[in-house]
N, C-alpha and C positions, 0 to 999 in steps of 0.2 A: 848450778842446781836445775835438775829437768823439772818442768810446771808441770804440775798434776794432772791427772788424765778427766774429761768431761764427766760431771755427774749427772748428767741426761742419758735418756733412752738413746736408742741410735737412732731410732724413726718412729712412724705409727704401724709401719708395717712391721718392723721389727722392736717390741716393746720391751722383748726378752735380751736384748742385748744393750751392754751400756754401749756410750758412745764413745768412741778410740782417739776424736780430735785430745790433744792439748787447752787444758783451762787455759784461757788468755784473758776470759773477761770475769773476773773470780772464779767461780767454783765448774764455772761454763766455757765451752767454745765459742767462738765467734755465730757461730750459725743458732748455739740452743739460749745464747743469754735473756733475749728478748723474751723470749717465750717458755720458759722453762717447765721440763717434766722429767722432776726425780726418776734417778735408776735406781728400787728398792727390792730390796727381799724381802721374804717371811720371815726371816731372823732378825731382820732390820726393824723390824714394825711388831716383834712381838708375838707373830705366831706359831704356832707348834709348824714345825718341816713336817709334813707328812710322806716324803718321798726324799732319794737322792737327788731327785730336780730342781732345778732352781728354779721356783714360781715366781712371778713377779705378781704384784699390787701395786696395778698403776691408778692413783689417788684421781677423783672427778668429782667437779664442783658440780651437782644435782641442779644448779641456777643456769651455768654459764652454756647450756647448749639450750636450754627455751632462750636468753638473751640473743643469741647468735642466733635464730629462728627470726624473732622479731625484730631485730637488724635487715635481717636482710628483704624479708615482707616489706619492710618499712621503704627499703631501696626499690625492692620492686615495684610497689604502691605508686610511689614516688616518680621514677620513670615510665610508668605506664600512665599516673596523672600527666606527664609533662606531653608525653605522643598523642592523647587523646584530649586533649586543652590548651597543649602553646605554653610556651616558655611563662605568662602572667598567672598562671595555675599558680604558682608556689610565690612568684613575685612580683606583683602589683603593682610596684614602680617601675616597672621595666617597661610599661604601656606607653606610647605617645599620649595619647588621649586621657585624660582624668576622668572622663563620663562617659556614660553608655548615651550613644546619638539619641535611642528612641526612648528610653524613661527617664533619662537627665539623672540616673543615681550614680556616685560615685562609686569610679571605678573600686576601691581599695574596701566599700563598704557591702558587696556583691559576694553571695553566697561563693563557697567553694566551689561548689557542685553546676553551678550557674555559670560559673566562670568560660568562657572560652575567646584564645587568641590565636593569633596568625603573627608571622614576621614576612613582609612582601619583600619585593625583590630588592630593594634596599636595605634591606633586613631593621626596615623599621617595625616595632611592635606596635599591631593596633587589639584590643579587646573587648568584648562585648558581653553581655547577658546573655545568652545562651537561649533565650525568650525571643529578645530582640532580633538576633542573626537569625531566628526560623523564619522571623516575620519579614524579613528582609529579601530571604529566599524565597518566599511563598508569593511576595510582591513582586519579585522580579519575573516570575514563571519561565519562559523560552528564554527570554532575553541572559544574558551573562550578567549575575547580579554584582553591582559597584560600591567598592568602599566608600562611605558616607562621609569619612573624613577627609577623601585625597579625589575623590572622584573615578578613580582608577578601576578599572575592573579585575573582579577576584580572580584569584588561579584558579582551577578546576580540578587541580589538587586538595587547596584550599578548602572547595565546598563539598567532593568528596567524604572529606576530613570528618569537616561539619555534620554532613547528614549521618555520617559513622555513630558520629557522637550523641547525633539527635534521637537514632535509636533506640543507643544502648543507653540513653538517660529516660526513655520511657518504658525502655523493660525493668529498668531499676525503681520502677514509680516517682522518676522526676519530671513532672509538667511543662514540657517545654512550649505551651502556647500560654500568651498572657492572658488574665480574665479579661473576659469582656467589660468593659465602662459605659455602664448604665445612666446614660444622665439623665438628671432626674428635672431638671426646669429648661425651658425653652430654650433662653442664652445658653446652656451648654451643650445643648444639642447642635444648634448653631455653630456654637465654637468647636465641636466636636466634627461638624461636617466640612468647615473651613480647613482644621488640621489636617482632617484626612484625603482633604482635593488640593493644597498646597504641598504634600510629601508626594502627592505623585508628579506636581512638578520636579520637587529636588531629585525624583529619579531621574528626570530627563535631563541632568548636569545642569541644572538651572541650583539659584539659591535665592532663596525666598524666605518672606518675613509674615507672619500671618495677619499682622498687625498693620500692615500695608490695606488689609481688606477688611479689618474689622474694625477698624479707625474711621472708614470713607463714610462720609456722610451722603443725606439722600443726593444733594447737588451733584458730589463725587460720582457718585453710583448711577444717575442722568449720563452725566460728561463719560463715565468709562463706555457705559454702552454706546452713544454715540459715534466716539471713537473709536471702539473696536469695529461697530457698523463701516466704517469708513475706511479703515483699514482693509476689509476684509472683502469688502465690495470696488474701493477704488484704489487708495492709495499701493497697496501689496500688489494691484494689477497683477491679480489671479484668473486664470480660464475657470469653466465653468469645472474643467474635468480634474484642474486641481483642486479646485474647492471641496469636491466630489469625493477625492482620495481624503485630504484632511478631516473631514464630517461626511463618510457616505451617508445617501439615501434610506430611507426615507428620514433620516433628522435634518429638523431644521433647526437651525443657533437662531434665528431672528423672528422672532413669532410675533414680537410687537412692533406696531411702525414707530419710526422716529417719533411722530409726532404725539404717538400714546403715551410714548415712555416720557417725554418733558411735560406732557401734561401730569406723571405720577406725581405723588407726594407722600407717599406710604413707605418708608424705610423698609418696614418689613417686606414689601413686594417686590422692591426695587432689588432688597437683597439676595433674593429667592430667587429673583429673574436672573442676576448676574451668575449664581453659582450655578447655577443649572446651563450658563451660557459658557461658563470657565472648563465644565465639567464636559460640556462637547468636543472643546477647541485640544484638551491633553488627554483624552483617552478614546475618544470615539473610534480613530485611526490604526487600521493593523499592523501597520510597521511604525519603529518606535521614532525614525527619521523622520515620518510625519507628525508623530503627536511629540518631536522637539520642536516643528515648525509652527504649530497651534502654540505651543508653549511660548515660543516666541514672539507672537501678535499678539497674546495676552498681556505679557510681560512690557508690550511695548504701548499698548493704552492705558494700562498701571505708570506706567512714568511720567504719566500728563496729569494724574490724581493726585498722588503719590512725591513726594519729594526724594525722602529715606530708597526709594524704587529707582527714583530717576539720577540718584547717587551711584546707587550700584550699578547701574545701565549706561551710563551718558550714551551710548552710540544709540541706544533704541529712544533714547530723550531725543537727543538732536534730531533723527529721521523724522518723527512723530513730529514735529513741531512746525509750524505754528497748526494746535490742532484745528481740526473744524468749531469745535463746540464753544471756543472760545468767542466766535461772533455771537453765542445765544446769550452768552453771559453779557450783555446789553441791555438785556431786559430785567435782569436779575438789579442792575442798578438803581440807584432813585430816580424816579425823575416823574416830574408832572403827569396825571392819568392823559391829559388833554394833547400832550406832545406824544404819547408812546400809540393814543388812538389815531394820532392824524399821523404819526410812522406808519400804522399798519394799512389804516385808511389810503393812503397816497401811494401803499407799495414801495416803501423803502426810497422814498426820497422822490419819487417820479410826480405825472402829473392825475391819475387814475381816479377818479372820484367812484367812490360804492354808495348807491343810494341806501339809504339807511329805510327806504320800504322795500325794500327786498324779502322774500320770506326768510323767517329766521335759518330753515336748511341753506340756502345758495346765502344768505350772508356768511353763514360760517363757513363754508365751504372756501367763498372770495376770500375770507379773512387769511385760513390755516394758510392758502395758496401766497399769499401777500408774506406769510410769516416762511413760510421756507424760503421762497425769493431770495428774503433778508437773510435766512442761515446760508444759503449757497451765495449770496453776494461774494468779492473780494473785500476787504479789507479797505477802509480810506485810503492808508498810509503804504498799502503792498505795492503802487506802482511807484514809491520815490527811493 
């Protein structure tokens, strides 16, 4: 027995003709079963023939072409979010990173629209806020701006990509800059100006802890500057025209002498001196090879303050050491007023007597002179 002929149309182009396959898959061919559309007449369904033609009435679901509309918007949406946001648009785990570097909010809790990622040459996924990345590119200016997680510098595809996106999210009235953070008491202002001169270290492949400098107390904040004075003037055995390039003219990094700043005792000045000293040594320089080189001397009288610093450094620990400042801390010890005045009096061990009728200006004077003596001394113990 021959299988019955298809009960479908033959095509969309031809509706008017049934279809001539063989039913194989019930009432269907192999080709219309899936998707089936009755071959029907007007006699079939009950209408008067109004001709000897055979009309067809091919039966349509009023729903199923707006579904098929928003299917496919949906597809499109979809990969046009993915081209203009990075594969973590639609999948949030797909990120290396769980948090956005610059607001600390997690990744998977960041608006849709906020969203944007990259997969680098490893085809590892990193993803950011979309605030954040502006702010990253706006920091880096000329320079080729660096993934904050790898260190690595971005494609150029990459930020391409980015600034596409940055556009078309503020014609869309998406705000792609974060509000300003207005602090409102001193400590955060403070903390606020510490954050923001420590992230321009971590531009410079460095990594840093901000808690390194808000931790140091006034002694600390004495001993850095010192150190870095000594650094910067001897130990680094800089010319004058390297110095020059790292902090051109007219700034000067040392406005107070040695012996100002140990006479401080004002945290708050102490600290105010330092950042304004931090803030010469990593930006003042036009190329970014020198304000890594500033970054580096700071980083490396930070490891004499600093423990958690001289962890992450040991090479700038060991160089640095034994520092100078550490002969001053001598004085910081106890010890009888009577023994620390015939130290100073005698000039560090010698035989120099200072009349004590001297006018009080040339005493002092004798004195400070007696007291650096002692900081430039060696050590007892350095010649064994």
């Amino acid at each position: 027995m021959e299988p019955s002929v298809c009960k479908n149309i033959r095509s969309r182009r031809h509706p008017d003709r049934r279809c001539p396959n063989p039913a194989t898959n019930g009432d269907y061919c192999g080709v219309h079963y899936k998707f089936p559309r009755p071959f029907q007449t007007q006699s079939q369904i009950g209408l008067r023939k109004s001709s000897e033609s055979n009309d067809i009435v091919i039966p349509v679901d009023p729903v199923e072409p707006t579904r098929r509309i928003q299917r496919w918007w949906a597809l499109y949406r979809g990969l046009r979010g993915f081209n203009r946001q990075g594969p973590a648009r639609w999948l949030r785990t797909a990120s290396t990173n769980s948090a956005d570097f610059y607001s600390m909010e997690e990744i998977t809790d960041i608006s849709g629209s906020y969203v944007f990622s990259f997969a680098d040459t490893d085809k590892i996924v990193y993803a950011f806020d979309i605030r954040s990345f502006a702010t990253l590119l706006e920091k880096a200016g000329k320079e080729p701006p660096q993934n904050p997680y790898n260190r690595q510098p971005i494609a150029a595809r990459t930020v391409t990509k980015a600034l596409a996106y940055i556009k078309w999210s503020r014609k869309h009235g998406i705000d792609t800059r974060w509000a300003p953070i207005e602090p409102t008491t001193p400590d955060q202002q403070f903390g606020l100006r510490v954050t923001d001169l420590f992230q321009k270290i971590d531009e410079l492949s460095y990594y840093t802890n901000t808690a390194w400098f808000t931790g140091m107390s006034a002694d600390d904040h004495r001993c850095f500057y010192v150190e870095l004075h000594d650094i910067w003037f001897h130990r680094a055995e800089l010319s004058n025209e390297m110095r020059n390039t790292i902090i051109p003219p007219p700034a000067r990094p040392f406005r107070l002498l040695i012996r100002e700043v140990v006479a401080l005792k004002s945290l708050e000045i102490l600290r105010k001196t330092n950042l304004d000293l931090i803030r010469m040594f990593v930006s003042a320089a036009t190329d970014r090879s020198d304000r890594s080189l500033g970054a580096m001397y700071v980083l490396t009288a930070m490891t004499l303050v600093n423990q958690d610093c001289a962890a992450q450094y040991p090479w700038m620990f060991e160089s640095a050491t034994p520092g100078i400042y550490a002969r001053y801390r001598l004085f910081n010890t106890p010890a009888p007023t009577a023994n620390l005045m015939q130290l100073l009096m005698g000039g560090g061990g010698g035989n120099q007597i200072i009349p004590l009728a001297l006018p009080p200006p040339a005493l002092e004077q004798q004195l400070l002179g007696n007291l650096l003596a002692l900081l430039n001394a060696p050590p007892e113990n350095e010649g064994e």
